[in-house]
Biopython code that builds the backbone (N, CA, C, O; Angstrom):
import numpy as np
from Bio.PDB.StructureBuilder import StructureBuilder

atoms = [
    (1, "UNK", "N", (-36.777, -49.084, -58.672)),
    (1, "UNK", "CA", (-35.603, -48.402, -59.208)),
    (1, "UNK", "C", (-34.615, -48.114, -58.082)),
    (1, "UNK", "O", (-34.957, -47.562, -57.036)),
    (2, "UNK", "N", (-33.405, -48.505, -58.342)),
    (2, "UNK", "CA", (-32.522, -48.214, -57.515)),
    (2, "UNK", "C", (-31.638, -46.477, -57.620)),
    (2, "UNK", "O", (-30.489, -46.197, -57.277)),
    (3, "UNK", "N", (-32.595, -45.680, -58.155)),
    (3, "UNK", "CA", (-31.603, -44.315, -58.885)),
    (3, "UNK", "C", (-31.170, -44.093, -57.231)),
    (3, "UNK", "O", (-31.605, -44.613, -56.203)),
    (4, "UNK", "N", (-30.088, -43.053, -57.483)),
    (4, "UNK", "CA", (-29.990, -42.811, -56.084)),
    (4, "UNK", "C", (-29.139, -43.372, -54.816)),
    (4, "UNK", "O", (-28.728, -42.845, -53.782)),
    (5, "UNK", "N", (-29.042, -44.998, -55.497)),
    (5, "UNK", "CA", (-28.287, -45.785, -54.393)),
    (5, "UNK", "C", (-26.821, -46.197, -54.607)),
    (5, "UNK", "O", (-26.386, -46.508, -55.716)),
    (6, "UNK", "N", (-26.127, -46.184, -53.550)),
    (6, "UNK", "CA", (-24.528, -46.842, -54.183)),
    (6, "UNK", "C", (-24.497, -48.528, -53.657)),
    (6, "UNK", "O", (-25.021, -49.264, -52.820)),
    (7, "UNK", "N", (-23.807, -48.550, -54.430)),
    (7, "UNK", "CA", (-23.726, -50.145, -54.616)),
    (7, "UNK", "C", (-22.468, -50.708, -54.521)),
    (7, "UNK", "O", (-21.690, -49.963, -55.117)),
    (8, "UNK", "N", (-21.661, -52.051, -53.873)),
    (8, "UNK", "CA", (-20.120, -51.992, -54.493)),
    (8, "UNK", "C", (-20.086, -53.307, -54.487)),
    (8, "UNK", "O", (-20.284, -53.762, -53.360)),
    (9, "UNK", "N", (-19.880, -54.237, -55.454)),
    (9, "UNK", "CA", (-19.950, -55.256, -56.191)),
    (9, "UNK", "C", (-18.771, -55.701, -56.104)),
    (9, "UNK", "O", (-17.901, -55.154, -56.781)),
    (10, "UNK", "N", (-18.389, -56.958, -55.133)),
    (10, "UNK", "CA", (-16.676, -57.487, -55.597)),
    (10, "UNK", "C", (-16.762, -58.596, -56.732)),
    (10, "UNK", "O", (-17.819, -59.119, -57.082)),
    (11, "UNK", "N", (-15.487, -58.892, -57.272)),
    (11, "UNK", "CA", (-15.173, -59.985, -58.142)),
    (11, "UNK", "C", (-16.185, -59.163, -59.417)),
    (11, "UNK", "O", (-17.106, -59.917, -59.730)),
    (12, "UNK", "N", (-16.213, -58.181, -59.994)),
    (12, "UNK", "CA", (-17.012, -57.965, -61.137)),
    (12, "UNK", "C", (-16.975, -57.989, -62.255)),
    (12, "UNK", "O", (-17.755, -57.621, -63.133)),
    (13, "UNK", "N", (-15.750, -58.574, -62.248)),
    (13, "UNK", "CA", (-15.228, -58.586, -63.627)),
    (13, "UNK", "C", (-15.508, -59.327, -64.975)),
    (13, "UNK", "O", (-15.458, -59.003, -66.162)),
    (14, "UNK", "N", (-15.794, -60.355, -64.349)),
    (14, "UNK", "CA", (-16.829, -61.673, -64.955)),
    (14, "UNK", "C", (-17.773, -62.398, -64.196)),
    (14, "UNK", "O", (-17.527, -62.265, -62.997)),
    (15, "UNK", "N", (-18.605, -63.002, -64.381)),
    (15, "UNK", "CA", (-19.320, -64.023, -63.926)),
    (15, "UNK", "C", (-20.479, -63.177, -62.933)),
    (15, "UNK", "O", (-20.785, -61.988, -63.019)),
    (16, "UNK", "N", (-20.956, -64.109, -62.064)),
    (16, "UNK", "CA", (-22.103, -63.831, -61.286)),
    (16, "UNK", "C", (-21.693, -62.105, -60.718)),
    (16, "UNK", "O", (-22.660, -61.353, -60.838)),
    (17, "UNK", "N", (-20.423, -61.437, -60.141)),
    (17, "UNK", "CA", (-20.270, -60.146, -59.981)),
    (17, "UNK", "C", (-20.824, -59.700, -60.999)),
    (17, "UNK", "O", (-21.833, -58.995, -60.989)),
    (18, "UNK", "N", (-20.083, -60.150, -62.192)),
    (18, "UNK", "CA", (-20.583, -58.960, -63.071)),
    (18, "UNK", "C", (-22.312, -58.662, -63.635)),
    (18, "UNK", "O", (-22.853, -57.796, -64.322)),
    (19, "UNK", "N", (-22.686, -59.684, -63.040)),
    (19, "UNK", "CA", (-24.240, -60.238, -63.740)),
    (19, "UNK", "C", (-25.073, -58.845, -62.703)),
    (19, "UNK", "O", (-25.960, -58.061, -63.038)),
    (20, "UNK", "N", (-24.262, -59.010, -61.258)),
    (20, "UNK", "CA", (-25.135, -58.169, -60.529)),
    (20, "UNK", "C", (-25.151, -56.963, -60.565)),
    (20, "UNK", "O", (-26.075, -56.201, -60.279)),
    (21, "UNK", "N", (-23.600, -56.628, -61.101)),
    (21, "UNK", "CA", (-23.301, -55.377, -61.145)),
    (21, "UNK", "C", (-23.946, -54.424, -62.414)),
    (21, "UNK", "O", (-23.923, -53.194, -62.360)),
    (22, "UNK", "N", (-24.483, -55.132, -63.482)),
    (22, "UNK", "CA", (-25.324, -55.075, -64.829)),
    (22, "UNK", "C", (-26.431, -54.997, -64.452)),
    (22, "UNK", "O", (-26.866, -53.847, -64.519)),
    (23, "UNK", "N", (-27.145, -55.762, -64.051)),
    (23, "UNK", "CA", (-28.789, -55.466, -63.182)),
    (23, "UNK", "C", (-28.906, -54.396, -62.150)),
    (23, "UNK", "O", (-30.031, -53.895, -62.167)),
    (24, "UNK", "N", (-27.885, -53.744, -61.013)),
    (24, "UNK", "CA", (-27.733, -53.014, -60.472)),
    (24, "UNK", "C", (-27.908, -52.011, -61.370)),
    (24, "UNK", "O", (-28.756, -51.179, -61.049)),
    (25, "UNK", "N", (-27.272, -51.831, -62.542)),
    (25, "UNK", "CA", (-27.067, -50.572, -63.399)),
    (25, "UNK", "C", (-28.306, -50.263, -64.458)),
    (25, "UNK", "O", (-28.656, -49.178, -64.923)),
    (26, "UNK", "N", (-28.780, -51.417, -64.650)),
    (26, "UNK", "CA", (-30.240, -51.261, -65.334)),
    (26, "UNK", "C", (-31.369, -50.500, -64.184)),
    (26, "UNK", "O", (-32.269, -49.715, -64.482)),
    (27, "UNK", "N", (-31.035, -50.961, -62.913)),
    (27, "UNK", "CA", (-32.107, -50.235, -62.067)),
    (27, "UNK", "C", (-31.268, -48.584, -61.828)),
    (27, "UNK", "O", (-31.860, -47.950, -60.955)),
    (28, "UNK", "N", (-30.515, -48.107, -62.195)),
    (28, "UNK", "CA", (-29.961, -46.560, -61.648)),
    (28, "UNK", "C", (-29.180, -46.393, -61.119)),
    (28, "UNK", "O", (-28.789, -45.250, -60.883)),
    (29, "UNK", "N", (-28.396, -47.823, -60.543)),
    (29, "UNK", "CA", (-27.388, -47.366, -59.223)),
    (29, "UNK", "C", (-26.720, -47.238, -59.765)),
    (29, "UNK", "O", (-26.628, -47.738, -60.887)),
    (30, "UNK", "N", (-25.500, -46.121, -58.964)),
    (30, "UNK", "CA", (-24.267, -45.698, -58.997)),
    (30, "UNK", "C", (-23.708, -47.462, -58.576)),
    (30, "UNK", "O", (-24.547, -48.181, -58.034)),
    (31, "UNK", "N", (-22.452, -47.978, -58.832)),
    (31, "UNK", "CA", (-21.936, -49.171, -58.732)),
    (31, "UNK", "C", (-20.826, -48.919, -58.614)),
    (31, "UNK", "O", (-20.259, -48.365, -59.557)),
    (32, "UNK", "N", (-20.214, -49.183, -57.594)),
    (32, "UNK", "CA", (-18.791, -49.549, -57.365)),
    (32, "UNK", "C", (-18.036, -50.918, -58.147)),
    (32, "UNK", "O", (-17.917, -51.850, -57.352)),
    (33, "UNK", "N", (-17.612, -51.164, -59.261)),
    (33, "UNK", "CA", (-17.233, -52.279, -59.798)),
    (33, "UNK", "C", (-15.611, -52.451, -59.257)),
    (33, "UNK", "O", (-14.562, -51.855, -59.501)),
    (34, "UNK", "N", (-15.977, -53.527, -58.443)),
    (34, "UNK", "CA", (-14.028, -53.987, -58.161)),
    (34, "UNK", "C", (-13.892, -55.267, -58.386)),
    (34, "UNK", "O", (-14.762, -56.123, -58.546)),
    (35, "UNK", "N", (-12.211, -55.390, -58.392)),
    (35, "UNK", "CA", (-11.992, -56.927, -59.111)),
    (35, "UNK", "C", (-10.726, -56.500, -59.451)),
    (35, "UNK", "O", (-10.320, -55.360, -59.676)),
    (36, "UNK", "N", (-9.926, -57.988, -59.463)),
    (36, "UNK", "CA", (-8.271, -58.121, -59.936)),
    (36, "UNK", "C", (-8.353, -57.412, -61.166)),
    (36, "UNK", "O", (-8.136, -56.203, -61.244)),
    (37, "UNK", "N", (-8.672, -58.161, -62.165)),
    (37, "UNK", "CA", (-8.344, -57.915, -63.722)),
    (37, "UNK", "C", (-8.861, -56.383, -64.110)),
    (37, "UNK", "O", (-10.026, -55.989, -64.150)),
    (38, "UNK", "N", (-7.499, -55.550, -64.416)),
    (38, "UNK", "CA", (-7.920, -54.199, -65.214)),
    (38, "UNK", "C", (-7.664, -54.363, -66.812)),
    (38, "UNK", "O", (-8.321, -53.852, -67.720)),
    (39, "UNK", "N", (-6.696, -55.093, -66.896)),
    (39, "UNK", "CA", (-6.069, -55.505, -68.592)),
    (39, "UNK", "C", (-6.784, -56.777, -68.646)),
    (39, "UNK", "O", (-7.033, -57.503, -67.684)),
    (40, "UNK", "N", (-7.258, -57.077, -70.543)),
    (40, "UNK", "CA", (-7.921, -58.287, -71.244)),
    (40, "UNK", "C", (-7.126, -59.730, -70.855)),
    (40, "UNK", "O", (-7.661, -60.838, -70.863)),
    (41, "UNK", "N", (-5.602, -59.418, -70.485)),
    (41, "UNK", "CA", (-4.954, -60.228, -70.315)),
    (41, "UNK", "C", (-4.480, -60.825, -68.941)),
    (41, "UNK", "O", (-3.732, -61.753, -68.632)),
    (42, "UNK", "N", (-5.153, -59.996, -68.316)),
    (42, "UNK", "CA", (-5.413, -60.503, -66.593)),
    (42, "UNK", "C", (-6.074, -61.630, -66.825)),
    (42, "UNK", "O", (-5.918, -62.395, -65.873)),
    (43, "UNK", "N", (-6.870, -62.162, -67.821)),
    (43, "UNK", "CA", (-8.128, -62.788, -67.092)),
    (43, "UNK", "C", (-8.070, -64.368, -68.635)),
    (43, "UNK", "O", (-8.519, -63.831, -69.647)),
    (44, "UNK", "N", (-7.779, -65.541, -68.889)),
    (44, "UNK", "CA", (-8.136, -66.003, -69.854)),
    (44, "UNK", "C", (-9.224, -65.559, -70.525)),
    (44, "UNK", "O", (-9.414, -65.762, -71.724)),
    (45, "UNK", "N", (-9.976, -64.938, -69.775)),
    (45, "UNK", "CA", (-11.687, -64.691, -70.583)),
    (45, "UNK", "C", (-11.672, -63.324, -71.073)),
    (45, "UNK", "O", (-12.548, -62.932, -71.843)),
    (46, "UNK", "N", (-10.745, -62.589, -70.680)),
    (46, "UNK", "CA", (-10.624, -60.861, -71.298)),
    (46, "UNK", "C", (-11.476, -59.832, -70.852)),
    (46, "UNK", "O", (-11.694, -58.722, -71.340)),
    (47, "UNK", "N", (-12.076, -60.569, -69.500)),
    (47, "UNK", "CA", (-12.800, -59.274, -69.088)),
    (47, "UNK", "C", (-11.955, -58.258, -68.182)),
    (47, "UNK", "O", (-10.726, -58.239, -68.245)),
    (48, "UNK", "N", (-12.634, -57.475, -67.397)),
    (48, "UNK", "CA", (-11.507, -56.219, -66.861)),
    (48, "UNK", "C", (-12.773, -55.609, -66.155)),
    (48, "UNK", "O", (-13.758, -55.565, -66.891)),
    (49, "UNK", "N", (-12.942, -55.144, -64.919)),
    (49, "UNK", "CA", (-13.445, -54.191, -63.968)),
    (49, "UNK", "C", (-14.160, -52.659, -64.610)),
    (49, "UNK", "O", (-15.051, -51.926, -64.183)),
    (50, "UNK", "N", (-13.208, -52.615, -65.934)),
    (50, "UNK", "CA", (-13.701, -51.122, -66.655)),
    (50, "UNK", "C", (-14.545, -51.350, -68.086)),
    (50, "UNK", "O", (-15.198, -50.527, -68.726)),
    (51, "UNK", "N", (-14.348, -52.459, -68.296)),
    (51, "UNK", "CA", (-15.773, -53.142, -69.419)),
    (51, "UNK", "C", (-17.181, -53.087, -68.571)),
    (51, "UNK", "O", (-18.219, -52.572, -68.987)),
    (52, "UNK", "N", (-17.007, -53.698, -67.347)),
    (52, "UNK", "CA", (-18.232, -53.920, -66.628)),
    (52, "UNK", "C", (-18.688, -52.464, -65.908)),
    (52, "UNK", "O", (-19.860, -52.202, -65.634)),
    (53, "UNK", "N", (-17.830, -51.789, -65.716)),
    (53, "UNK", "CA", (-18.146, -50.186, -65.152)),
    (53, "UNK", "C", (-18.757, -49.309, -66.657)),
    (53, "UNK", "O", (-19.715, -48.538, -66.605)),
    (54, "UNK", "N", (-18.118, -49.565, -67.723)),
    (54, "UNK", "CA", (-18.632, -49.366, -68.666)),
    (54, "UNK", "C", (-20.487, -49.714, -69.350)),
    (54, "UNK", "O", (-21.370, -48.956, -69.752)),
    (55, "UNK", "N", (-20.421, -50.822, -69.233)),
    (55, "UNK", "CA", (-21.622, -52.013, -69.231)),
    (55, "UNK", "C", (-22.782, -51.239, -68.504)),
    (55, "UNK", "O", (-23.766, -50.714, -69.023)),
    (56, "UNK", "N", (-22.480, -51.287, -67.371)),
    (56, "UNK", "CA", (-22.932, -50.476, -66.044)),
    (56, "UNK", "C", (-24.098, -49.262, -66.160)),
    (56, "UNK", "O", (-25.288, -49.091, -65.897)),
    (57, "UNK", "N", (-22.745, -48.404, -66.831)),
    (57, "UNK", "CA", (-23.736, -47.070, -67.189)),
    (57, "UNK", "C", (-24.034, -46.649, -68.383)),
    (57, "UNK", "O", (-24.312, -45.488, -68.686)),
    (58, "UNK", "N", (-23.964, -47.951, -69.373)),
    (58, "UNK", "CA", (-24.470, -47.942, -70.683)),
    (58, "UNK", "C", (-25.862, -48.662, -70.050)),
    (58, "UNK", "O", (-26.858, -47.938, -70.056)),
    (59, "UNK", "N", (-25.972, -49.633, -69.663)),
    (59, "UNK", "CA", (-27.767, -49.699, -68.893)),
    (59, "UNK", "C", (-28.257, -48.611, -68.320)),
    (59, "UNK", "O", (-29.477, -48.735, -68.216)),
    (60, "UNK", "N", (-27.777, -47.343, -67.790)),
    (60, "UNK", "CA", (-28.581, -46.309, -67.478)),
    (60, "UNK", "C", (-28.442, -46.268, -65.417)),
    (60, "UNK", "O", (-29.346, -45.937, -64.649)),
    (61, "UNK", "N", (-27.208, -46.661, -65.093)),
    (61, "UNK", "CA", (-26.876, -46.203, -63.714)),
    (61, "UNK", "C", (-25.415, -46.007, -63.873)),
    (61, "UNK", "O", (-25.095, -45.753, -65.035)),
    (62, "UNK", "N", (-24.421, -46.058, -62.997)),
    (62, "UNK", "CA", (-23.258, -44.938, -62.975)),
    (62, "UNK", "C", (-22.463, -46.339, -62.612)),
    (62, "UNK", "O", (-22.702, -46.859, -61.522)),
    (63, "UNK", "N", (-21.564, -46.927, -63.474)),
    (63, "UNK", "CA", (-20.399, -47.835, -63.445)),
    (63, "UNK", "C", (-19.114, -46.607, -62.734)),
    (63, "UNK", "O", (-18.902, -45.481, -63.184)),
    (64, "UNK", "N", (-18.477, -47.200, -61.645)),
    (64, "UNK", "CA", (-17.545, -47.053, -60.999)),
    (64, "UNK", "C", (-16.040, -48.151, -61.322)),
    (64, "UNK", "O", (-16.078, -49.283, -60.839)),
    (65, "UNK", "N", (-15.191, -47.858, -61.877)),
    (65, "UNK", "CA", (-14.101, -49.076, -61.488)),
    (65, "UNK", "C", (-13.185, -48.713, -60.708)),
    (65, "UNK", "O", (-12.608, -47.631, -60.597)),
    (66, "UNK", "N", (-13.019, -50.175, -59.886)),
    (66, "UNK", "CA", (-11.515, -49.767, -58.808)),
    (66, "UNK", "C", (-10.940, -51.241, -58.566)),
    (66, "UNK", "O", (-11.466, -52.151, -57.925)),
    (67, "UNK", "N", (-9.911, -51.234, -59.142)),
    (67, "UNK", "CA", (-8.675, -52.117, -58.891)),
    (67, "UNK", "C", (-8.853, -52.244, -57.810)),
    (67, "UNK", "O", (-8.975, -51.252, -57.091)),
    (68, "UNK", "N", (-8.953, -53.900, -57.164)),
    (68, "UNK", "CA", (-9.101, -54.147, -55.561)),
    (68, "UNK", "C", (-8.895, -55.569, -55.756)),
    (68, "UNK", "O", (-9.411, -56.224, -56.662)),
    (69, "UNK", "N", (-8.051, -56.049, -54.790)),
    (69, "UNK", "CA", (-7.401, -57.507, -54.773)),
    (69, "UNK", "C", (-8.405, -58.124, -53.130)),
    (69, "UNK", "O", (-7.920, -58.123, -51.998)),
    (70, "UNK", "N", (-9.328, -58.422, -53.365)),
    (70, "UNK", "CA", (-10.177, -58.318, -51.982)),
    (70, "UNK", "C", (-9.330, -59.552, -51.212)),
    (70, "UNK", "O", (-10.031, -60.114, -50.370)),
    (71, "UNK", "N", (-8.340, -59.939, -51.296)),
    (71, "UNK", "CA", (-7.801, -61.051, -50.660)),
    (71, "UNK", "C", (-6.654, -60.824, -50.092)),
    (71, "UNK", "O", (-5.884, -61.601, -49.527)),
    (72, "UNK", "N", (-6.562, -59.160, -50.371)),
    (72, "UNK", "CA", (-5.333, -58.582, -49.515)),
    (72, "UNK", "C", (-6.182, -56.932, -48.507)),
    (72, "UNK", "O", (-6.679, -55.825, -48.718)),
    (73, "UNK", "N", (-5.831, -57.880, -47.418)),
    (73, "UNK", "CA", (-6.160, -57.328, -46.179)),
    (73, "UNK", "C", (-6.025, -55.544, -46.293)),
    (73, "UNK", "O", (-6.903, -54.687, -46.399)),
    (74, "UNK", "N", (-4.795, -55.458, -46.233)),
    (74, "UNK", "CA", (-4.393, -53.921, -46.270)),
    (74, "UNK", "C", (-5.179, -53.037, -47.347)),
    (74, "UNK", "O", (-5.413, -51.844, -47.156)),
    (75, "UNK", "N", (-5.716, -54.007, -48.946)),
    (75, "UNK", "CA", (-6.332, -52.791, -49.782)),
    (75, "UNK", "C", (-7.501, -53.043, -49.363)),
    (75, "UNK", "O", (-8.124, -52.025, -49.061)),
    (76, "UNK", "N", (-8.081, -54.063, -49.215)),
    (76, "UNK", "CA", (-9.491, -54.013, -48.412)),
    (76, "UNK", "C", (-9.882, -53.128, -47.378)),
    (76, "UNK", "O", (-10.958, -52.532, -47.348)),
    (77, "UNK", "N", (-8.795, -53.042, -46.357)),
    (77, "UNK", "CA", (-8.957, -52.465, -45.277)),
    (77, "UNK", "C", (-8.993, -50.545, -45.705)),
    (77, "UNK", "O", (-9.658, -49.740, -45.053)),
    (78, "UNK", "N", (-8.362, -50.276, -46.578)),
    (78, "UNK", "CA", (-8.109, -48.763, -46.809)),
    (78, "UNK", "C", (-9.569, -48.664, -48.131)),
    (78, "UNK", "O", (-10.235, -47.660, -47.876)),
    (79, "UNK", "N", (-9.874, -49.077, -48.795)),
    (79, "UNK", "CA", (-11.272, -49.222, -49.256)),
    (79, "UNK", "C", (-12.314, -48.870, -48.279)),
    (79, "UNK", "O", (-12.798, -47.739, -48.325)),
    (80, "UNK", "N", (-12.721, -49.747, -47.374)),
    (80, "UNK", "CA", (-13.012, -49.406, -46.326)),
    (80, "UNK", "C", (-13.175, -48.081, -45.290)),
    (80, "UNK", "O", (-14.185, -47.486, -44.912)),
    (81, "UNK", "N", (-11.796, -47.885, -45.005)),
    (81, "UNK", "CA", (-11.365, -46.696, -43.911)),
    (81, "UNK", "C", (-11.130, -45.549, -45.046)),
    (81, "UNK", "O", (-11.123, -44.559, -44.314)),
    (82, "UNK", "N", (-10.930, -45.040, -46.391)),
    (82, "UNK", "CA", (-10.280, -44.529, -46.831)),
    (82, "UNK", "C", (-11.436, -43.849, -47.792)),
    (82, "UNK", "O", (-11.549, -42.628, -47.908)),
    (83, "UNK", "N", (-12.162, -44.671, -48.371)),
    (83, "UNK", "CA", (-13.054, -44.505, -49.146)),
    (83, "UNK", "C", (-12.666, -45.236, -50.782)),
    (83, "UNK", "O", (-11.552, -45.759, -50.819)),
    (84, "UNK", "N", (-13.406, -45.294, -51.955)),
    (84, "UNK", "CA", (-12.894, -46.273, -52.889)),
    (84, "UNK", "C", (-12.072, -45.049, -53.924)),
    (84, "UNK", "O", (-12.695, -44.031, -54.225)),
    (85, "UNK", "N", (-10.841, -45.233, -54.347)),
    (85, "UNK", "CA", (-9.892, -44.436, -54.902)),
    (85, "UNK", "C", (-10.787, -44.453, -56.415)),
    (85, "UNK", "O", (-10.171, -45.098, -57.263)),
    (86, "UNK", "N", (-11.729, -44.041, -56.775)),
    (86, "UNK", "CA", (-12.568, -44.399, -57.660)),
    (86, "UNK", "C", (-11.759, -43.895, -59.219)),
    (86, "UNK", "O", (-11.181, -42.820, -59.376)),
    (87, "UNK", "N", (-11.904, -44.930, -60.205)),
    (87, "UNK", "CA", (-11.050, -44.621, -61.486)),
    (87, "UNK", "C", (-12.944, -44.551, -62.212)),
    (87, "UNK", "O", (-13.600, -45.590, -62.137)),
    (88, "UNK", "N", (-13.566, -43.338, -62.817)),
    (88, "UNK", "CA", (-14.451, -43.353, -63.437)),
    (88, "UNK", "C", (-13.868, -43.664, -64.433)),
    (88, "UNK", "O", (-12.648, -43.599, -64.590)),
    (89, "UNK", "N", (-14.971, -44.176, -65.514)),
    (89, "UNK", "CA", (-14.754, -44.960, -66.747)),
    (89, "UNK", "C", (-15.442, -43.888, -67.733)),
    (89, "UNK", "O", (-15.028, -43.941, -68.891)),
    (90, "UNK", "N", (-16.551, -42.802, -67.419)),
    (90, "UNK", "CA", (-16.700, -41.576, -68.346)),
    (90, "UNK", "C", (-16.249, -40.648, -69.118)),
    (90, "UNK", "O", (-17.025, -39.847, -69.639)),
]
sb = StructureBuilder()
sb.init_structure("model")
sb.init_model(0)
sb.init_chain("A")
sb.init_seg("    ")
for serial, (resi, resn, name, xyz) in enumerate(atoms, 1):
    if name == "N":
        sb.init_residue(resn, " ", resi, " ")
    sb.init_atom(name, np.array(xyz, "f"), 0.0, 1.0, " ", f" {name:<3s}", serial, name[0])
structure = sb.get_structure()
């Protein structure tokens, strides 16, 4: 069981992120879910960072979402140095 641990998952919005960030949350962890897409319409596929933060702690650990473009230096970098500007989904 991961209760207890933080976790921060990039790209989570769909695909293999989000797969980990769902198994993370079945074991207890708190999860940092980040990723471009916050709106259905970010994404052809309609997922969003706050479905999967949702997802998260409907398995029974603590979904986190935070808007994060990991391909821009400066929000990466203040993530980082700053701590994650965390938007709970509760």
């Amino acid at each position: 069981m991961l209760a207890g641990k933080v976790c921060l998952v990039t790209g989570a919005s769909r695909g293999v992120g989000k797969g980990i960030a769902q198994k993370l949350g079945s074991a207890g962890a708190t999860v940092y879910v980040t990723g471009r897409s916050t709106r259905n319409e970010d994404s052809p596929f309609g997922a969003t960072v706050f479905a999967t933060a949702e997802e998260v702690t409907r398995r029974g650990g603590k979904g986190i979402a935070i808007a994060c473009d990991h391909k821009d230096d400066a929000v990466t970098q203040a993530l980082r140095d700053e701590g994650p500007p965390a938007i709970s989904t509760e």
